[in-house]
C-alpha positions as CSV (number, residue, x, y, z in Angstrom):
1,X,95.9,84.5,94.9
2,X,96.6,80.8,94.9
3,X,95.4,79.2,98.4
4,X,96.6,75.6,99.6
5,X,93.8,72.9,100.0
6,X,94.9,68.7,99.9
7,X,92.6,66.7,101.7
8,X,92.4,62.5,102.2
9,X,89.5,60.6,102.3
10,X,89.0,57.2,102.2
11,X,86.3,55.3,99.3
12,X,84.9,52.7,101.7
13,X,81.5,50.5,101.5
14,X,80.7,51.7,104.8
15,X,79.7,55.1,103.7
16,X,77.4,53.3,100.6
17,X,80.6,54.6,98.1
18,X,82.2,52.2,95.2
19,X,84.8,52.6,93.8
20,X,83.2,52.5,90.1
21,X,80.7,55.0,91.0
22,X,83.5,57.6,92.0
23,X,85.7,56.4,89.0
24,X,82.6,57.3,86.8
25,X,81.4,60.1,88.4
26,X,85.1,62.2,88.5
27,X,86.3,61.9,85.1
28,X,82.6,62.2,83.4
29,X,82.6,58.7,81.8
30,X,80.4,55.8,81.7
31,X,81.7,52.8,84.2
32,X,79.8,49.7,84.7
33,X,80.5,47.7,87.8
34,X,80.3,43.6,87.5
35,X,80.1,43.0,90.9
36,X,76.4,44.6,91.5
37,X,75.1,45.0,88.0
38,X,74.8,48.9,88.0
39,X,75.8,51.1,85.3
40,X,77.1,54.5,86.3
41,X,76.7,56.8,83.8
42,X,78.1,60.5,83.7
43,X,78.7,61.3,80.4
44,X,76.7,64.3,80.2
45,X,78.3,65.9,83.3
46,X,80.5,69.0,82.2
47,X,83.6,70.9,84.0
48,X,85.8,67.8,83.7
49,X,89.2,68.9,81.8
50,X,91.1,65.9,81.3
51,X,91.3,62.5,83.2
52,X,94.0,60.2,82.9
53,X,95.2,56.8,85.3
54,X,99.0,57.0,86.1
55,X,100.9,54.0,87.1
56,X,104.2,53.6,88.9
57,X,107.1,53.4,86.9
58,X,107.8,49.7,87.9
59,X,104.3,49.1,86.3
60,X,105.4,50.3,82.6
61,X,108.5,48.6,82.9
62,X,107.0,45.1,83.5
63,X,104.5,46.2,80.7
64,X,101.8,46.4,83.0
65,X,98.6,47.8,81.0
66,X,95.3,46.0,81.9
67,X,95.3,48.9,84.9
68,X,94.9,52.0,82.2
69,X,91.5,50.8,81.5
70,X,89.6,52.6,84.0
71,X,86.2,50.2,84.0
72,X,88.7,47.1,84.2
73,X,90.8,48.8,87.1
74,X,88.2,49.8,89.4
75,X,86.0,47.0,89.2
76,X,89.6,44.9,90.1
77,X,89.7,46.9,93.2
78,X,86.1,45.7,94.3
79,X,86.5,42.4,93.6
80,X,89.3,42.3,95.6
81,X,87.6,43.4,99.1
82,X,85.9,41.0,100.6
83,X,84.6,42.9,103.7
84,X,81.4,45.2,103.6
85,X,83.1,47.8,105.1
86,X,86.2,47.7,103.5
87,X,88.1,50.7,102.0
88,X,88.5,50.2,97.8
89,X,89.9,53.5,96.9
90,X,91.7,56.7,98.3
91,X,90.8,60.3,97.0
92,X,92.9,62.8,96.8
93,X,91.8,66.3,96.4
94,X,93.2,69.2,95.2
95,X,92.9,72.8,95.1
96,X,95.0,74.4,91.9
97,X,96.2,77.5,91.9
98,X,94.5,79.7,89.2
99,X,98.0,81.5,88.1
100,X,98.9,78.9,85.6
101,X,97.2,77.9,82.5
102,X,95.1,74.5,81.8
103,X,98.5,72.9,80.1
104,X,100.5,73.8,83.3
105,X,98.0,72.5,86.1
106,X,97.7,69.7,83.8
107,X,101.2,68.9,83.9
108,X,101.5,70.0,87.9
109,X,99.0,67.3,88.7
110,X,100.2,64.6,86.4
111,X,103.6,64.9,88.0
112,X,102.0,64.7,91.7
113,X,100.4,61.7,90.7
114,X,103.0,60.0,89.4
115,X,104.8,60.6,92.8
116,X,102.1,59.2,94.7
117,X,101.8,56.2,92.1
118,X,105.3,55.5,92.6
119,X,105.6,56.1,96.3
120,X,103.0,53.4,97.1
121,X,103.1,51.5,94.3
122,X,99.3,51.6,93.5
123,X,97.5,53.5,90.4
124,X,96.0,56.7,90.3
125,X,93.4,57.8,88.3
126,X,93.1,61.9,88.5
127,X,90.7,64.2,86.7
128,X,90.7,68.0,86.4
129,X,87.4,69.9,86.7
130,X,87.1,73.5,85.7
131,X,85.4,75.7,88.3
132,X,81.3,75.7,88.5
133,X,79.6,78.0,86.8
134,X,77.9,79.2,89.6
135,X,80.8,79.6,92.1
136,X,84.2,80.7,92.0
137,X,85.9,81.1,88.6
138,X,89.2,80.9,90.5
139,X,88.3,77.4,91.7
140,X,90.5,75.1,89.8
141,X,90.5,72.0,91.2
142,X,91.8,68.1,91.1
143,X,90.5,64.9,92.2
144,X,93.1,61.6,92.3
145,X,91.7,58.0,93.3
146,X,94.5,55.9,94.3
147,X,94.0,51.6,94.4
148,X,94.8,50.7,98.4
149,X,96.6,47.9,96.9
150,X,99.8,47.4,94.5
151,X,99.2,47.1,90.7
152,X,100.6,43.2,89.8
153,X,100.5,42.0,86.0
154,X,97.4,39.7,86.8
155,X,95.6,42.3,89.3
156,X,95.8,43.8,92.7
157,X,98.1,42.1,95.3
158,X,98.3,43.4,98.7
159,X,97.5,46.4,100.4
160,X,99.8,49.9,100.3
161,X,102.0,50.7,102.9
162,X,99.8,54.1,103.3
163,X,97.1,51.3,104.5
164,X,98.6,49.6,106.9
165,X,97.8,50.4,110.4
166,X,100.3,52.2,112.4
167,X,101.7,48.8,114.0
168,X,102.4,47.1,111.0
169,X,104.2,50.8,110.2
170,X,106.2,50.0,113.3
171,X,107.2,47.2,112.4
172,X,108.1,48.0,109.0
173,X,110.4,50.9,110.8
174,X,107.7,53.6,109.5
175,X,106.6,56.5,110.5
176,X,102.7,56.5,111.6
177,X,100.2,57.3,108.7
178,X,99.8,60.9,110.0
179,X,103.3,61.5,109.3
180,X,103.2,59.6,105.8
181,X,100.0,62.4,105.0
182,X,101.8,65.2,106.3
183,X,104.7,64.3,103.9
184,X,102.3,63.9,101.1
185,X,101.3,67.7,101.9
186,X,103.8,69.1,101.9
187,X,105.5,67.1,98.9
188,X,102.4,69.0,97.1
189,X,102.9,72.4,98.6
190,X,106.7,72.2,97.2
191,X,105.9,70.8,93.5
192,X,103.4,74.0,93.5
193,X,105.3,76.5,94.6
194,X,108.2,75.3,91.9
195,X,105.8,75.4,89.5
196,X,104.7,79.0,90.1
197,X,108.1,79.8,90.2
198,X,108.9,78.1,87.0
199,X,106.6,80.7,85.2
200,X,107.3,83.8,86.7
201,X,104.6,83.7,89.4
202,X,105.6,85.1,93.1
203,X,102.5,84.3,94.9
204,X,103.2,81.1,97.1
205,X,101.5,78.3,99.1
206,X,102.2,77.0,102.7
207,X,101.2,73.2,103.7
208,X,100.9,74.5,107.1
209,X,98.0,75.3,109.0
210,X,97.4,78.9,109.8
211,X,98.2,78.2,113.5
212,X,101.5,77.4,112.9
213,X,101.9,80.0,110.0
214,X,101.0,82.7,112.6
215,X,97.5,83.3,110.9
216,X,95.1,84.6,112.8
217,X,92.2,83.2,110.7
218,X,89.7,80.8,110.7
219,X,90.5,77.9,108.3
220,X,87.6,77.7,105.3
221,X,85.4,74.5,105.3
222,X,84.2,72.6,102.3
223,X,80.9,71.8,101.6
224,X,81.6,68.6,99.4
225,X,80.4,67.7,95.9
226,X,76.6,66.2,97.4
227,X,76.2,69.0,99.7
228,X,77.5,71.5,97.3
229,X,75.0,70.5,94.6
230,X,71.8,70.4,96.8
231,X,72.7,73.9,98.1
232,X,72.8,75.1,94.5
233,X,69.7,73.9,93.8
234,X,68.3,76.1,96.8
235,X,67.9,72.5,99.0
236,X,68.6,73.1,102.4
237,X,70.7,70.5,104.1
238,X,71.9,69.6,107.7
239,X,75.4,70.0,106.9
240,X,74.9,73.0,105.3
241,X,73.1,74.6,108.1
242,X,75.8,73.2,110.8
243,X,78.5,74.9,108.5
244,X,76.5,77.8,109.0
245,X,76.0,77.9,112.8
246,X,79.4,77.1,112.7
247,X,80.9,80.2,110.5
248,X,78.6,82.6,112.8
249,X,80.1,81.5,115.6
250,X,83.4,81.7,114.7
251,X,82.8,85.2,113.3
252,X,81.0,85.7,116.6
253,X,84.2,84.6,118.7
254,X,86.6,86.5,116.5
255,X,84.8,90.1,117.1
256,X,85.4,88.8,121.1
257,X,88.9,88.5,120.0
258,X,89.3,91.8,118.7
259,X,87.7,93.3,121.2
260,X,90.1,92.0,123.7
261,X,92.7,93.1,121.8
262,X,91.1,96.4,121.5
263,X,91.0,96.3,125.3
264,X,94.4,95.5,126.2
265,X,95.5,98.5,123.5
266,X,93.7,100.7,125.5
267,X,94.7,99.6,128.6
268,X,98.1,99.5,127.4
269,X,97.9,103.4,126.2
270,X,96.6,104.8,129.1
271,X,99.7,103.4,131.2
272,X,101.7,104.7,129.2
273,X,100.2,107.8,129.1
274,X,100.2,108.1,132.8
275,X,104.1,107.4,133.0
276,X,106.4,110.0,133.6
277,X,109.5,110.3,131.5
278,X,111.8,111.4,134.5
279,X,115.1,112.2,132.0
280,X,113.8,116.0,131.3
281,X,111.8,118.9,132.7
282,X,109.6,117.4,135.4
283,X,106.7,120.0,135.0
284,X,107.2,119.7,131.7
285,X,106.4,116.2,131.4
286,X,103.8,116.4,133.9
287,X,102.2,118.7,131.8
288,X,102.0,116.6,128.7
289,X,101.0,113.5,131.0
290,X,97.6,115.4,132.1
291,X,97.5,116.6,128.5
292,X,97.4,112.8,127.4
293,X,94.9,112.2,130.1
294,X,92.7,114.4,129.5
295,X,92.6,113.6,125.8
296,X,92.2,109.9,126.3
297,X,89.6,110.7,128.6
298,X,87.4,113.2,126.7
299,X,84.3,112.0,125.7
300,X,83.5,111.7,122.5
301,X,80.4,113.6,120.9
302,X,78.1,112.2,118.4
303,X,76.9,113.8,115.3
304,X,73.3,114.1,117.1
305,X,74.8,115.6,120.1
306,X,76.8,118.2,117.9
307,X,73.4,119.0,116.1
308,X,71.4,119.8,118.9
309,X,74.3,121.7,120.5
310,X,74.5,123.7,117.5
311,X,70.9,124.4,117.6
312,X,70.7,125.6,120.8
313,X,73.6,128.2,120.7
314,X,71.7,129.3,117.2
315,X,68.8,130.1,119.1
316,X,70.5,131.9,121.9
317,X,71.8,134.1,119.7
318,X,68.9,135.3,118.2
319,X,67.2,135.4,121.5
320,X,70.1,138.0,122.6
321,X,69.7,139.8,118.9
322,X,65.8,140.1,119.6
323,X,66.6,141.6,122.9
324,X,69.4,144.3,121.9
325,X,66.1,145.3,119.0
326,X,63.5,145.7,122.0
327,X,66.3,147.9,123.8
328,X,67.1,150.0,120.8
329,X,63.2,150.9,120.2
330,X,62.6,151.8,124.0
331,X,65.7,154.2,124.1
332,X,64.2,155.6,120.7
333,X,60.7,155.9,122.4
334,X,62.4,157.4,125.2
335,X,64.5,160.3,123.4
336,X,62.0,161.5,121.0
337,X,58.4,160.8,121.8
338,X,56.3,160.6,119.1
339,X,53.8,162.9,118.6
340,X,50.3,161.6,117.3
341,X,48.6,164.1,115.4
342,X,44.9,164.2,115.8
343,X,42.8,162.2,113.8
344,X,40.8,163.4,111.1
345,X,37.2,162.5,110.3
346,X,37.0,161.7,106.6
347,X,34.6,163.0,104.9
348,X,32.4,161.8,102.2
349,X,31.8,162.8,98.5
350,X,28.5,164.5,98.9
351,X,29.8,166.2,101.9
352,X,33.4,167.3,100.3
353,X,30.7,168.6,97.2
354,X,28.6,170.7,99.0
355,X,31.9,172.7,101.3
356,X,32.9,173.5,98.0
357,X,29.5,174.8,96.5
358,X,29.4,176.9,99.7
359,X,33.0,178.5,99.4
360,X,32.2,179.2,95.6
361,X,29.4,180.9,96.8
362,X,31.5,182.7,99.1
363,X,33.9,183.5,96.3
364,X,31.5,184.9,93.5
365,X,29.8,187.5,96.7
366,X,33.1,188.6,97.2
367,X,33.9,189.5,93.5
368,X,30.6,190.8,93.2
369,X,30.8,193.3,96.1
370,X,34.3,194.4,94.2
371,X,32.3,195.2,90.8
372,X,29.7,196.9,92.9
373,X,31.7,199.2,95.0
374,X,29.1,201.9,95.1
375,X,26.4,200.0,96.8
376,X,26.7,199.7,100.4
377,X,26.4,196.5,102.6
378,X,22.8,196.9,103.9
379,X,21.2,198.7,101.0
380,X,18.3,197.3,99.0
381,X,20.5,197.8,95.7
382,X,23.0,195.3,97.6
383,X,20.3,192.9,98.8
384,X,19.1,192.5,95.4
385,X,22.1,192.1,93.7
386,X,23.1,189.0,96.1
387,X,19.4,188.1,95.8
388,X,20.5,187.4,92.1
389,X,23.9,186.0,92.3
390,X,23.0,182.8,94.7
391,X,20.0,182.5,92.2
392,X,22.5,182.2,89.4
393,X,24.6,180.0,91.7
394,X,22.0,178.0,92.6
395,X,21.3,177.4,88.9
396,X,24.6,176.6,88.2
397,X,27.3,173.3,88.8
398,X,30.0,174.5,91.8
399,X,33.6,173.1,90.3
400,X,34.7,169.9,89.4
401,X,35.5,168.0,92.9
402,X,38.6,165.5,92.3
């Protein structure tokens, strides 16, 4: 959403700043100063929009037009400071609100600076820049440089009221110059806000500072166009590092913050949990009380703590399963004793071959004592005859052992 940002700062030669150098450098255009002999050249410098010098409306009606020449107008305004640390221009600079399209920003700004132009009596030269290409594309932006002194048909003539010191003001019946920048402010933050109503827009921007909006948040802090450009280029600078200390320990101080506030909440719940509402059932409310309590109180278990809980009650339980098993087998045992049957030698092949050779044996007597009924066990006819068979056995194979 559209976000509020004017800030003032003065163009003096006691920072090593010209007027012609900032001229040149903000609307993209080559300016050459007289006074020092340097060129300033910016012509290949992209983002810049449009640029165009307003002048006050008492200007154009005595046909003033040397000052729309921007070389002619800024060199004016360093010939006429004398002083080396004199103030030759005043920027203006402007955050624009990303809503509206290049035509109405355009036209937003041009009618600000027209306001300023006639309100001082001095010229304003104000360029729009597009955002960077490697920073916000929301960041629609404005700068206006505004003479210190009052455009006359043959030059610059004497310093803007904006300039003079707060005494003079005094004496002129005006306010002090931080009043005369807080009106300028806010005169932005209502020609905005008409604008984005004009087209339909709802969002809304507030001159004020987040202090007095009721904001509790740290106000953002601009790098500026030098220390903006050397941090892009991965340079590191002093400022830039300061700005960073700076945002930590803010972040730092708002995490204190919160957990204060977290503090006091909790605070602030227990009491009331511990107060008795005396308008109903006095048990009752008791109850609910140490109900409260107790709840506010419980500890609170970690995932870690829940798994090794869970672990342990897993291996209790099969602990007590093992143990019910052990019991069932020794009641078993107990009711019906098991009864080992005696081992068995096992025998081998040659072994199992020749039992079975010796009950074939056995076999073919016995059917051979059947044929031979009429010889008696004992007799010679007998002994023979078995004489014979376990010959014949002998000379043959016993049956086939599986």
């Amino acid at each position: 959403m559209a976000i509020y940002h004017l800030s003032v700062k003065p163009v003096s030669r006691a920072g090593g700043r010209s007027a012609t150098a900032a001229a040149a450098y903000r609307s993209a255009e080559l300016v050459h100063d007289h006074t020092t002999g340097q060129t300033f050249d910016y012509t290949r410098k992209r983002g810049v929009e449009h640029s165009e010098i307003v002048l006050p409306t008492e200007a154009a009606r005595r046909d003033i037009n040397w000052a729309r020449d921007r070389e002619a107008l800024w060199n004016e305004a360093e010939r006429a400071e004398n002083r080396s640390n004199s103030r030759v221009a005043r920027e203006y600079e402007l955050a624009l609100p990303h809503e509206l399209t290049k035509a109405q920003r355009l036209e937003l700004v041009r009618g600000f600076a027209a306001e300023i132009a006639n309100r001082h009596g001095v010229a304003v030269d104000f360029s729009l820049h597009a955002p960077h290409r490697e920073g916000d594309l929301r960041n629609h932006h404005a700068h206006l440089l505004a003479t210190t002194r009052v455009i006359e048909p043959a030059g610059l003539g004497e310093k803007s009221t904006i300039e003079w010191s707060d005494g003079n003001r005094r004496k002129a019946q005006l306010e002090p110059g931080k009043k005369e920048i807080e009106a300028i402010r806010e005169r932005w933050a209502v020609l905005t806000n008409e604008k984005l109503l004009e087209h339909g827009h709802q969002v809304r921007i507030d001159h004020r500072t987040l202090e007095a909006q009721g904001i509790e948040r740290e106000p953002t802090v601009h790098l500026g166009p030098a220390v903006a450009s050397l941090e892009r280029r991965g340079i590191q600078t002093e400022v830039g590092q300061r700005l960073q200390r700076e945002t930590l320990e803010a972040a730092q101080k708002r995490l204190e913050h919160a957990a204060e506030l977290g503090r006091i909440e909790r605070e602030r719940r227990e009491i009331s949990a511990s107060m008795i509402d005396v308008t109903g059932d006095l048990d009752r409310a008791k109850r609910e009380r140490d109900l409260r309590m107790d709840r506010s109180h419980a500890p609170r278990v970690s995932v870690e703590e829940l798994q090794r809980q869970g672990r342990e009650n897993w291996l209790a339980m099969r602990a007590a399963q093992k143990e019910r098993e052990a019991a069932d087998k020794t009641q078993e045992k107990t009711q019906e004793p098991e009864q080992k049957l005696p081992s068995e030698k096992r025998l081998s092949n040659e072994e199992v071959r020749a039992q079975s050779i010796e009950r074939w044996k056995a076999y073919r007597e016995q059917q051979e004592l059947e044929k031979t009924s009429g010889a008696a066990p004992g007799t010679d006819a007998a002994d023979k005859a078995r004489e014979k068979e376990q010959q014949q056995g002998l000379e043959q194979d016993g049956p086939e052992i599986d």
